[in-house]
LOMAR-813366 format. One record per residue: x negated, y, z negated of N, C-alpha, C, O in turn; residue in three letters. Coordinates in steps of 0.1 Angstrom, whole numbers, plus 5000, padded with zeros to 4 digits. Example, Ala and Ser with C-alpha at 12.3 -4.5 7.8 and 13.67 -1.06 7.14 Angstrom:
% LOMAR-813366
BALUM	nu	nv	nw	cau	cav	caw	cu	cv	cw	ou	ov	ow	residu
BALUM	4868	4943	4922	4877	4955	4922	4868	4967	4922	4858	4967	4915	ALA
BALUM	4872	4978	4929	4863	4989	4929	4871	5000	4921	4866	5011	4920	SER
//
This chain:
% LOMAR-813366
BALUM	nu	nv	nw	cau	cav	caw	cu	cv	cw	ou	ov	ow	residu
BALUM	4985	5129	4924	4998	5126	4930	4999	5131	4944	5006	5125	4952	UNK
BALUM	4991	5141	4948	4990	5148	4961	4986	5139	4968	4992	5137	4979	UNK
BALUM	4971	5129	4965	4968	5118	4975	4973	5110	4977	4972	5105	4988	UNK
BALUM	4982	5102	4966	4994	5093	4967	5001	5096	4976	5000	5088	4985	UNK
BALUM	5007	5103	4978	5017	5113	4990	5011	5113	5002	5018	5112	5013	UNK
BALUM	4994	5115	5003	4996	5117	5014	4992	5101	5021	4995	5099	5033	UNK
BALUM	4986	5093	5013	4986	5082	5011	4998	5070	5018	4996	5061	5026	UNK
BALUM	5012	5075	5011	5019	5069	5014	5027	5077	5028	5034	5069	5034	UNK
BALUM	5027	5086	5032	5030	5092	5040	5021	5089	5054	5026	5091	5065	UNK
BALUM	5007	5084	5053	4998	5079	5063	5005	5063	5064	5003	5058	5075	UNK
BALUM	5010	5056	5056	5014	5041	5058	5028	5044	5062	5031	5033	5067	UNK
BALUM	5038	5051	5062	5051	5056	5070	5047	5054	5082	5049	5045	5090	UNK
BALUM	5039	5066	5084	5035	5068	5099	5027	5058	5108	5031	5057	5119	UNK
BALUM	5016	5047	5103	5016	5039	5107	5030	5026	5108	5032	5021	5119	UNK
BALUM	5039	5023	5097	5045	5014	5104	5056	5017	5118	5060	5012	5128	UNK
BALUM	5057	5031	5111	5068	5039	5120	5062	5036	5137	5068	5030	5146	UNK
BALUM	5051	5040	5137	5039	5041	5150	5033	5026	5159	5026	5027	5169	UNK
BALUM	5037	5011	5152	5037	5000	5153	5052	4989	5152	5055	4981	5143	UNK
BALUM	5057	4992	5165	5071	4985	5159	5068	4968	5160	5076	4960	5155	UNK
BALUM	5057	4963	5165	5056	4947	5159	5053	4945	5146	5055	4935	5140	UNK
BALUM	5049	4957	5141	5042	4954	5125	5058	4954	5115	5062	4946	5106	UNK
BALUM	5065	4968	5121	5077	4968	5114	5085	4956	5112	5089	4952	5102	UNK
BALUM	5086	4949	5132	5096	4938	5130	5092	4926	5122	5100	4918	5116	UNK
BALUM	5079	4925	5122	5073	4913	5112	5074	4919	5097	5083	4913	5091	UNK
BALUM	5070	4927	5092	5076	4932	5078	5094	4931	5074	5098	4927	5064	UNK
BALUM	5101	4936	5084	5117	4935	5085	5117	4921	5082	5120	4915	5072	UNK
BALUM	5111	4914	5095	5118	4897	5095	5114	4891	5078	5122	4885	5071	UNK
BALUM	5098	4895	5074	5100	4887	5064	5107	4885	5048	5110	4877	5040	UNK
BALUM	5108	4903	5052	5122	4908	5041	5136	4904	5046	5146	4907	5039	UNK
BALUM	5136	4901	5054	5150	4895	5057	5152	4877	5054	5161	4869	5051	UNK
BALUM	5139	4877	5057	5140	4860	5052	5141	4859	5035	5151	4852	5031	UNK
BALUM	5134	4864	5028	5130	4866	5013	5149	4868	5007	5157	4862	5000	UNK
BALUM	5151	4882	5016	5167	4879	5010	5180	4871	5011	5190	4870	5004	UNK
BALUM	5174	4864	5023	5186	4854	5031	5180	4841	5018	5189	4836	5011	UNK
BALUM	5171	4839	5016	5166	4833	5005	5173	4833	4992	5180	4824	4988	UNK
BALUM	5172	4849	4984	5178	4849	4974	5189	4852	4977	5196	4854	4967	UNK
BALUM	5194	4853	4986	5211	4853	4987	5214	4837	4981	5218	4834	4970	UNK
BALUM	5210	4829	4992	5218	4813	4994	5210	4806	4979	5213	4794	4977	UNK
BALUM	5200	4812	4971	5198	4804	4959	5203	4808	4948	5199	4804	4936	UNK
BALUM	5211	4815	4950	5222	4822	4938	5242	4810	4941	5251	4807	4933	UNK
BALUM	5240	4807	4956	5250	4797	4956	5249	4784	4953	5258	4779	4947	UNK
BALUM	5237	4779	4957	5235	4766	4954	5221	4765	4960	5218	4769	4971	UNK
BALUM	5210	4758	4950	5195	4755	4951	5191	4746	4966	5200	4741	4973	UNK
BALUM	5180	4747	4968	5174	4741	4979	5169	4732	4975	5160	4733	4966	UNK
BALUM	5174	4717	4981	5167	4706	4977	5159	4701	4990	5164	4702	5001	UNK
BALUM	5149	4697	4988	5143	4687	5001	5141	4675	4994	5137	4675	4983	UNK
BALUM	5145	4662	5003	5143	4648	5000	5144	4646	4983	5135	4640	4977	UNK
BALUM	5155	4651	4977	5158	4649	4962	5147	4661	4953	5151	4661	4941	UNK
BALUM	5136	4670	4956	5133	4679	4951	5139	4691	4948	5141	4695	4959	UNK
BALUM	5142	4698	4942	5147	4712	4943	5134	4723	4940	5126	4726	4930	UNK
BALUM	5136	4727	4952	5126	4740	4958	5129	4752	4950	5140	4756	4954	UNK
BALUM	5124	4759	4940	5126	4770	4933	5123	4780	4939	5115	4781	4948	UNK
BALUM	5132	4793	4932	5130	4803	4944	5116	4812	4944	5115	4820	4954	UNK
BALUM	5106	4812	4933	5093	4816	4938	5086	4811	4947	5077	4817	4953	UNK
BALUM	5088	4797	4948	5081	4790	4956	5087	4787	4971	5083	4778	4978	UNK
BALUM	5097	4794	4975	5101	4798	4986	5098	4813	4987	5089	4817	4995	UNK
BALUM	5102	4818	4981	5091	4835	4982	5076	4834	4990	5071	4842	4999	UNK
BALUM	5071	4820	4982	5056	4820	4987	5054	4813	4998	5043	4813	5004	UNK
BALUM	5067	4802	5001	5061	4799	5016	5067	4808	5023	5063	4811	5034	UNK
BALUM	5078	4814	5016	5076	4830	5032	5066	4837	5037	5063	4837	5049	UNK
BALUM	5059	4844	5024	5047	4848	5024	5035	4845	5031	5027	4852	5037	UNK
BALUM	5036	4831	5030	5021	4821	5037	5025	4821	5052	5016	4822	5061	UNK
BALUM	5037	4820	5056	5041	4816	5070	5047	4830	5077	5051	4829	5088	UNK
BALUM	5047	4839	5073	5047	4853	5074	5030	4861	5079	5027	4868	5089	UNK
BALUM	5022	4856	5068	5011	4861	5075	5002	4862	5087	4994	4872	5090	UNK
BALUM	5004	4848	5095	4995	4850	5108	5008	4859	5114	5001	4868	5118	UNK
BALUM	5013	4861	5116	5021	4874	5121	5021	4885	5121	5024	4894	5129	UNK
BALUM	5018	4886	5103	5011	4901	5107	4999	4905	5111	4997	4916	5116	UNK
BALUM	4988	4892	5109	4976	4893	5118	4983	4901	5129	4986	4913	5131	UNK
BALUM	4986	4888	5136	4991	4892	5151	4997	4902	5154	4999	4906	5166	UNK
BALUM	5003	4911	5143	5006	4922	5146	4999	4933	5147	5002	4941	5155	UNK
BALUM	4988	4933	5137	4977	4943	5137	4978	4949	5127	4975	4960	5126	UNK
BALUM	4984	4937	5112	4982	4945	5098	4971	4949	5095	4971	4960	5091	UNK
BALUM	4959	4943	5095	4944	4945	5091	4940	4958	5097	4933	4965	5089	UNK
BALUM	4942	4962	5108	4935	4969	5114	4944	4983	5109	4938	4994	5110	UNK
BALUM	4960	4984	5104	4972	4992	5099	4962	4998	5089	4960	5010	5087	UNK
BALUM	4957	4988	5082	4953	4992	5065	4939	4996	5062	4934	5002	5053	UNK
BALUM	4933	4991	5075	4920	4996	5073	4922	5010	5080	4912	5016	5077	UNK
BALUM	4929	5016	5087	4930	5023	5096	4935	5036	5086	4930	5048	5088	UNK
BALUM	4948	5033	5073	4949	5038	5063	4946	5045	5056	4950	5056	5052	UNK
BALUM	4934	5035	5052	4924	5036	5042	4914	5047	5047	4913	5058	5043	UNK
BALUM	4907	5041	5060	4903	5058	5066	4903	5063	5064	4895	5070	5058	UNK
BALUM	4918	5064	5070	4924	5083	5070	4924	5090	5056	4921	5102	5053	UNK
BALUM	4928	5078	5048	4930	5085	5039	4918	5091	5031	4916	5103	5027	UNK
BALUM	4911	5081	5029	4894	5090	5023	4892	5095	5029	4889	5105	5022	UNK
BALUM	4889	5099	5047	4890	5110	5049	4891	5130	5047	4883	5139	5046	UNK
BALUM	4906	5127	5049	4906	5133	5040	4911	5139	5030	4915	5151	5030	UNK
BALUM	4911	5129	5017	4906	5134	5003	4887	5140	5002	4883	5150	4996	UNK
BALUM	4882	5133	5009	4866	5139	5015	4872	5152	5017	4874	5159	5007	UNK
BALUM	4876	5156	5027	4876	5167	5033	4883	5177	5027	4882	5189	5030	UNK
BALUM	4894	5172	5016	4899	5186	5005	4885	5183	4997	4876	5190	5002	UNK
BALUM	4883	5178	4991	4872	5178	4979	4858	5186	4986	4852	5193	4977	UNK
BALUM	4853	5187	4999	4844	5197	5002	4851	5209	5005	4844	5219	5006	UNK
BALUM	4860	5210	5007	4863	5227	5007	4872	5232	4997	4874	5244	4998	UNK
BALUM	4880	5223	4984	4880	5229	4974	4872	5236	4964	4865	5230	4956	UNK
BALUM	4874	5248	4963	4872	5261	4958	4871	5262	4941	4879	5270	4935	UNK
BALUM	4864	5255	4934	4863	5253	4919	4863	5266	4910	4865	5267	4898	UNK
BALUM	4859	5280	4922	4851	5293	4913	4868	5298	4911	4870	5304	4900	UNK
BALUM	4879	5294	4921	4885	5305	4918	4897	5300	4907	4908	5306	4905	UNK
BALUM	4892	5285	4899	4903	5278	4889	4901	5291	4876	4891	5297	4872	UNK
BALUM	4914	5293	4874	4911	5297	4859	4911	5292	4846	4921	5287	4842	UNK
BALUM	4902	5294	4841	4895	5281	4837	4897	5292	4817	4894	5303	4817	UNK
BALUM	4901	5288	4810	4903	5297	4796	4883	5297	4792	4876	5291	4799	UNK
BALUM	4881	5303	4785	4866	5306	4781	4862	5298	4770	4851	5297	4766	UNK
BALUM	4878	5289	4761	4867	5279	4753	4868	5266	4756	4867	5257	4747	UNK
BALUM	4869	5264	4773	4871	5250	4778	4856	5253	4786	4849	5263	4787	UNK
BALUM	4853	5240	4791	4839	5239	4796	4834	5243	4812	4826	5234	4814	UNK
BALUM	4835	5246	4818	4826	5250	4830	4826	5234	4841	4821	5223	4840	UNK
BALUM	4835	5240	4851	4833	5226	4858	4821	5226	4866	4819	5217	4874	UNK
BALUM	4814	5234	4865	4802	5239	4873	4787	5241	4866	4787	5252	4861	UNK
BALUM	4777	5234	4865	4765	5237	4853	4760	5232	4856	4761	5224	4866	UNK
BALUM	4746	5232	4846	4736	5223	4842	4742	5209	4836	4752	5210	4828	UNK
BALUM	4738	5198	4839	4740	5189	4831	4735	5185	4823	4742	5180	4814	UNK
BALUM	4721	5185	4822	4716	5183	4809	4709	5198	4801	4704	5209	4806	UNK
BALUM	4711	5194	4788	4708	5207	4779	4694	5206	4777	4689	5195	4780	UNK
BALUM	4687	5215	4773	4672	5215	4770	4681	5215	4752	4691	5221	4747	UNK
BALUM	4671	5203	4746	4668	5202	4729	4660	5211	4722	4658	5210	4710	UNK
//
């Protein structure tokens, strides 16, 4: 749960740190609701079709994404992703296993792996 946290706390600070990335995330959450607002009054028809509302969800979606290209989502998430292995790398080498207390009839996080038969 610790890496989750810090996880989600590294994608805060990137959108926070990128306001095109934000305004394109905002715009397409604003479109998606302006959506389900007006299909709760009356459906969207084109040329005698009626357009359902996942499938306006998904052309938000589709026509939303070269924008976040253009905003520099790709590079947000890989940038993320990084940090974030990073470090969890870097707790996991300097976490300290000797000083867990560990009860005496549970097993040893520290050993031989294999037993001699």
């Amino acid at each position: 749960s610790n890496y989750m946290l810090l996880f989600l706390v590294l994608v805060v600070y990137c959108l926070i740190s990128s306001p095109m990335l934000l305004i394109v995330i905002a715009a397409a959450g604003g479109a998606a609701y302006v959506a389900a607002r007006k299909n709760k009054d009356r459906k969207l028809s084109i040329a005698g079709h009626e357009i359902t509302l996942p499938y306006q969800f998904r052309i938000i979606s589709v026509c939303s994404v070269p924008f976040l290209f253009l905003a520099g989502a790709s590079g947000a998430v890989f940038w993320v992703l990084g940090a974030s292995i990073f470090c969890v790398t870097l707790h996991a080498a300097f976490y300290n296993y000797d000083a867990l207390d560990i009860p005496e009839d549970r097993e040893q996080l520290v050993g031989p792996i294999v037993e001699d038969v």
